[in-house]
N, C-alpha and C positions, 0 to 999 in steps of 0.2 A: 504493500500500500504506500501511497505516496507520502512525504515529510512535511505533510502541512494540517493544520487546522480548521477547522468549520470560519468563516467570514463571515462578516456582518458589516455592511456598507452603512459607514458614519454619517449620516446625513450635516450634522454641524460643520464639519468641514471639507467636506468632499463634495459637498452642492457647490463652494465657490473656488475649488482647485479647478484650473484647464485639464484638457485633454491634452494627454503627453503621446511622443512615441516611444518612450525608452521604455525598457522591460525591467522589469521589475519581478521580485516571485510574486506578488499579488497577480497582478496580470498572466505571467505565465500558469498559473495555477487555476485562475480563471479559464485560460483558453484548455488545460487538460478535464477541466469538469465539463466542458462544453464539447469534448470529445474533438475540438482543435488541435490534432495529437502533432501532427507538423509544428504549426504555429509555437508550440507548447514547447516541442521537442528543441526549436530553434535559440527560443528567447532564454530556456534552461541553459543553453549551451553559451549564452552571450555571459550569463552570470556566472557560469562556471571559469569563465576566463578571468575574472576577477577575483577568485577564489573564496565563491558565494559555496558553503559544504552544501546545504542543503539543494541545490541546483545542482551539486553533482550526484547528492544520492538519489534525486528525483531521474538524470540521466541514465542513473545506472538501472532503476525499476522500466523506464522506458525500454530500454537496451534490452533487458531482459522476457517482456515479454513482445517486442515489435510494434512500440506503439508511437508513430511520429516517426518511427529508423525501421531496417530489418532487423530482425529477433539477430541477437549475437550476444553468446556468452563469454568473449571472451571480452568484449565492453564492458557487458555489464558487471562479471568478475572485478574489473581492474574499477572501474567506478564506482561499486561497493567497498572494495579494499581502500579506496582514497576518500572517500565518503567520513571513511572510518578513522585515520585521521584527523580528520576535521569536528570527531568526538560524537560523531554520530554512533552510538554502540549497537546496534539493532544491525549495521550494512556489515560489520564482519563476523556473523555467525551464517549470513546469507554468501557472504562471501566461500565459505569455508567449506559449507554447503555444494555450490556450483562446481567447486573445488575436487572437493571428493566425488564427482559423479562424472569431469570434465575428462577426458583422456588422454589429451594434447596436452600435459602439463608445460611444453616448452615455449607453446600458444600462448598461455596465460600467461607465463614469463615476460615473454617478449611485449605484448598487449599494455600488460601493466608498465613496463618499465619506459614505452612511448607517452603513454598517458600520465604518468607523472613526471616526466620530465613538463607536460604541459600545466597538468593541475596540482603536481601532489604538495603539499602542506608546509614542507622546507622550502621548496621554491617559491610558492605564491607568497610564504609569509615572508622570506626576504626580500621581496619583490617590493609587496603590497602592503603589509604589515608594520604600523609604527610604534613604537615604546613611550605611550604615552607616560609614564613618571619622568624620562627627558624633562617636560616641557615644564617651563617654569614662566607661571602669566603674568601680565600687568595690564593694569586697563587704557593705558595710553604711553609705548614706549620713546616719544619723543615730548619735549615737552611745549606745551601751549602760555602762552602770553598773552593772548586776548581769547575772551570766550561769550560767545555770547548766545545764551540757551537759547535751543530752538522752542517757538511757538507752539504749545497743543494744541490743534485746532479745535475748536470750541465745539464742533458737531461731537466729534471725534469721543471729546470729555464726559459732554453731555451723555450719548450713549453709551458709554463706558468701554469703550473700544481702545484697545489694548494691541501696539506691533512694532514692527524694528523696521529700519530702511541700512541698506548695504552699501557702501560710497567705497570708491579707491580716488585716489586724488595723490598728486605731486606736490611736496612743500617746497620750496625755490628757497634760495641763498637767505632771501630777504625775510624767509618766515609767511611769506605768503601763499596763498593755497592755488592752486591753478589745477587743469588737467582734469577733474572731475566727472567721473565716471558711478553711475547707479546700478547696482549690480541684484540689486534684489531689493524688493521690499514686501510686506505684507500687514493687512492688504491694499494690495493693488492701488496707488493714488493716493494714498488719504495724509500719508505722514507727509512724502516724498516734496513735497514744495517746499515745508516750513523747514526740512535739516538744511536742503539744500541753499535756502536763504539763509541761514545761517552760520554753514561753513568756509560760505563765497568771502565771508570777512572774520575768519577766524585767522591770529596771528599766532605760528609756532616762533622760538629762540632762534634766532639770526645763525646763518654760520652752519645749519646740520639740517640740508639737503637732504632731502628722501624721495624716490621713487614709490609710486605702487602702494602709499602708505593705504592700511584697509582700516575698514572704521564702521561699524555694526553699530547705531546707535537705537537703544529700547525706549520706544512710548509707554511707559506704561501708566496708569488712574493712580499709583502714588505719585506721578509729576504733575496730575491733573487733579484743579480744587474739586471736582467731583465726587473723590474718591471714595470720600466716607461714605454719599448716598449711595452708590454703583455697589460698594464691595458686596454687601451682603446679597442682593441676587445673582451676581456673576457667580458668585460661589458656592450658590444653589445651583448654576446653569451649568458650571465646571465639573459641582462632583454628579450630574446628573449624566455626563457624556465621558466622564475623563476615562471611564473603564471602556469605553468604547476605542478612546483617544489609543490606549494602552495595548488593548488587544490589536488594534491596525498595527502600528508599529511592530509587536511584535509578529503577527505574521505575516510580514515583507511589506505593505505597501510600503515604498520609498519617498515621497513624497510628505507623509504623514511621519515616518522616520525623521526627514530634514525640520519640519516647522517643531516638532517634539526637543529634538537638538538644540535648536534655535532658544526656545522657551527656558528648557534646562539651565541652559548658559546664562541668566539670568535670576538672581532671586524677587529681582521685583516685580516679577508678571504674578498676578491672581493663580494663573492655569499652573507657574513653575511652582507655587509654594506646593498644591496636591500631586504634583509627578513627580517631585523629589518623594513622597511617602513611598511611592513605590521602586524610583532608582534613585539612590542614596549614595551613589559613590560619587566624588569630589568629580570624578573625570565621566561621568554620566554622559554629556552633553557631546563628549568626545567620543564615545562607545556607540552613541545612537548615531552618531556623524561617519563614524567609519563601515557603519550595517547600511545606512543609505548610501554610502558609497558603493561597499559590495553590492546593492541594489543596484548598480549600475545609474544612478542619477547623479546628468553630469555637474550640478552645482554642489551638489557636495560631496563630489569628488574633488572639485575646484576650492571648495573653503576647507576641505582637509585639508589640501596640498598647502593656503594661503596658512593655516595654520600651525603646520609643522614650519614653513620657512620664518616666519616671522616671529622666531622664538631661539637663533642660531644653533642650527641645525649640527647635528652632530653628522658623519657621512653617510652612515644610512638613512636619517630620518631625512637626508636632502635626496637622497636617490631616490624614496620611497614618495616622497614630494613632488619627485619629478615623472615619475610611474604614473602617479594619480592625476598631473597635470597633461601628460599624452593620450589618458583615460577620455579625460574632459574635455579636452581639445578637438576629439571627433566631431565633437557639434557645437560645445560653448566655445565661445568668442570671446572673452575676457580670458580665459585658459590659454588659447593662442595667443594672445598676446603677451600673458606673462609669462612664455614660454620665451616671445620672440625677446622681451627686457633678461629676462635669463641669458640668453646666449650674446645679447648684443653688449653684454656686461665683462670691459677685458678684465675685471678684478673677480670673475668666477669662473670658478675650474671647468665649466663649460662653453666658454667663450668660445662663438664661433659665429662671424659674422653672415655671413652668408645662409645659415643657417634662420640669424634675427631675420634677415631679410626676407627669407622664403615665410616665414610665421605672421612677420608683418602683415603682407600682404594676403596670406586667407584671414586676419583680423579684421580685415578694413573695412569688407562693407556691411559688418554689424557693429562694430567696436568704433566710436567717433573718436580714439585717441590714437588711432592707430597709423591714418593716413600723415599727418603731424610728424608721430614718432619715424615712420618709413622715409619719411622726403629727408628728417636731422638725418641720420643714421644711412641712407644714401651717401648723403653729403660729405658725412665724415671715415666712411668706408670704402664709395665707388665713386669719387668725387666727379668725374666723365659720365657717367651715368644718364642717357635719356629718360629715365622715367622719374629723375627725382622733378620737372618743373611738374608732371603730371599729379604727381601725390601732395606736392604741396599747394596746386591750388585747388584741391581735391581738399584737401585741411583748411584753406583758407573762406572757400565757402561755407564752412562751417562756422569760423571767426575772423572775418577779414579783416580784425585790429590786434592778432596776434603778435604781438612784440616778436616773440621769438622765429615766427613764421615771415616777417615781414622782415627782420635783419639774413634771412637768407634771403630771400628775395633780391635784399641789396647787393648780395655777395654776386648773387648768379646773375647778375644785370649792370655789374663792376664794369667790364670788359667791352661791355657794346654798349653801353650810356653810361657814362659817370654821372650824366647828372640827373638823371632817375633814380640810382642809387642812393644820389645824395638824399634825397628827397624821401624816399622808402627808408632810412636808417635815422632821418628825424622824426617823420611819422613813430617809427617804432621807438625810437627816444620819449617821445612824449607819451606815448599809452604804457610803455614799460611805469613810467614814472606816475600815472594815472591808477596804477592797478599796483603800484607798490613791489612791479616785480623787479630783480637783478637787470640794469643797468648799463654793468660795466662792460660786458663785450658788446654793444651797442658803440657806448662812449671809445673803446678800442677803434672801432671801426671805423668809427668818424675822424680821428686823431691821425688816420693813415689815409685821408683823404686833401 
């Protein structure tokens, strides 16, 4: 019989989740009760690549009787034996079974010894697998000089509406925030305008530059005056569903895994104070982040990866950071890209420009930081290059008062007008000085003219 449980479709939250493609073992497990034995047999196999156990001992039951593949024992042998591994204790006495009855012992040899070189349990875990006691948190590693809270929106209070919005943003020389990218939020609209007016004039300490910094910020009705009216029926409404909440999570939905995570990671949410009674361990938030990862869902495959690096990485937790972020990268757009800052970085051991360069460009036309980043990194890598005027004013119709996008401009327009150039490197003098950003390679520029 299969490695799953009886479902029960959460109406509280799964009425305003989208339709995903990714697989997930909710989904897969769905399509094998619907006798979708294909479909089933496919999306087990997507999660077994991520060394989801339960998705290989559901392989191996498929394997075994030819349901979604042809009947073959010697699959399903070696996908029970690796199942088994992965602490499933039920798949090696099935194993052992198949075993003794098998005749070909050299079959099963060989079989299993292919298949874990793909799925088995030492490989995927050094692969895939990170140590979380590593990490050691803080809630804001660089530090801030001007701060200025973001706005609850008053419906938002009112109703007692409770969520986080996900930002990556660049802090410049000057401490100011530029680059700004929304990487999630929920739900959908409601916080997303007030963080983001708020971090557009937030000042970090002068002097510590940062790329990619990431910044999760939680709404929750303790920052809203409403809270004392609200708390008492959210918290009728929370433990009315949270066993619901609980049960998805644990039986693979991914999606319900991530926003579970999310809340965890948090003790000011209403919903985190009752799912801590049920997961209690300090790294909770991380354990449910790394099952929706093996879920195959690529955003939190992407804030794993964001969260093992931004915690200085020991070599495995940055390899396994990088694992997670080629994971994600097959269809999120902010994974490529901090794939492409990864390699376009000569102070990391995977520097490799050409490499940034190829990642830039599948970033670009989901990722608005991207066309920007590719035209710099052009410049400073393939400086001959025809396609850096293309990306940059591919970025500049996004921001045609880009300081930094309009000092190359000057650069590339040096040689066949100087006096365009001129003109393009004071423009960008004065918006640099408008917007508080760095300056002085502007001021360079001009100095040589």
């Amino acid at each position: 019989m299969l490695h799953f449980r009886t479902f029960r479709i959460l109406l509280l939250l799964l009425a305003i989740l989208p339709k995903v493609s990714f697989a997930d073992l909710f989904t897969a497990t769905q399509h094998y009760q619907q006798e979708n034995y294909t479909e089933a047999y496919n999306e087990f196999y997507k999660l077994a690549e991520v060394g989801n156990g339960d998705a290989i001992y559901n392989l191996a039951v498929m394997s075994l009787y030819g349901q979604g593949t042809e009947k073959n024992l010697t699959l399903a042998y070696a996908y029970f034996t690796i199942a088994a591994e992965y602490g499933i204790a039920e798949s090696q006495k099935t194993a052992q079974l198949i075993a003794t009855q098998y005749q070909d012992k050299q079959a099963l040899k060989q079989v299993l010894e292919q298949k874990r070189a793909l799925f088995g349990y030492p490989f995927m875990s050094q692969k895939y697998s990170p140590n979380f006691t590593e990490l050691a948190f803080s809630n804001d590693p660089i530090e801030k000089v001007y701060e200025k809270v973001p706005a609850y929106p008053e419906q938002a209070a009112r109703q007692g509406l409770e969520g986080w919005v996900w930002l990556e943003f660049d802090v410049g020389v000057t401490g100011a925030v530029k680059n700004i990218k929304v990487i999630d939020s929920y739900p959908k609209n409601i916080f997303t305008s007030a963080l983001l007016n708020a971090v557009s004039i937030w000042r970090y300490k002068a002097n510590h530059p940062k790329k990619n910094h990431s910044l999760v910020y939680h709404f929750t009705t303790f920052k809203g005056k409403e809270y004392q009216r609200t708390l008492g029926f959210q918290q009728k409404d929370y433990r009315n569903e949270i066993k619901r909440h609980i049960d998805a999570a644990e039986q693979g939905n991914a999606q319900i895994q991530y926003y579970v995570a999310n809340w965890l990671s948090s003790d000011k949410y209403n919903a985190s104070q009752l799912l801590k009674y049920h997961w209690r361990d300090d790294t909770a938030h991380l354990t449910m982040l790394l099952a929706a990862a093996k879920n195959n869902y690529p955003i939190a495959q992407y804030k794993l990866a964001i969260e093992l690096l931004s915690n200085t990485p020991s070599t495995h937790q940055f390899n396994v950071a990088v694992n997670w972020l080629y994971r994600s990268a097959k269809t999120f757009a902010p994974a490529q890209y901090k794939l492409a800052t990864l390699y376009a970085d000569s102070n990391n051991e995977i520097f490799a420009p050409h490499k940034a360069t190829n990642w830039y460009k599948q970033a670009v036309a989901q990722d608005n930081r991207a066309a920007k980043a590719l035209s710099l990194h052009l410049f400073k890598y393939s400086p001959n290059s025809p396609q850096i005027t293309k990306w940059l004013e591919t970025a500049l119709g996004r921001d045609r008062g880009d300081p930094e996008l309009l000092l190359l401009k000057a650069k590339l327009s040096k040689s066949n007008d100087p006096q365009k150039a001129l003109r393009l490197a004071k423009t960008a003098l004065r918006n640099a000085k408008e917007r508080n950003w760095d300056a002085s390679p502007i001021q360079t520029f001009l100095r040589r003219e």
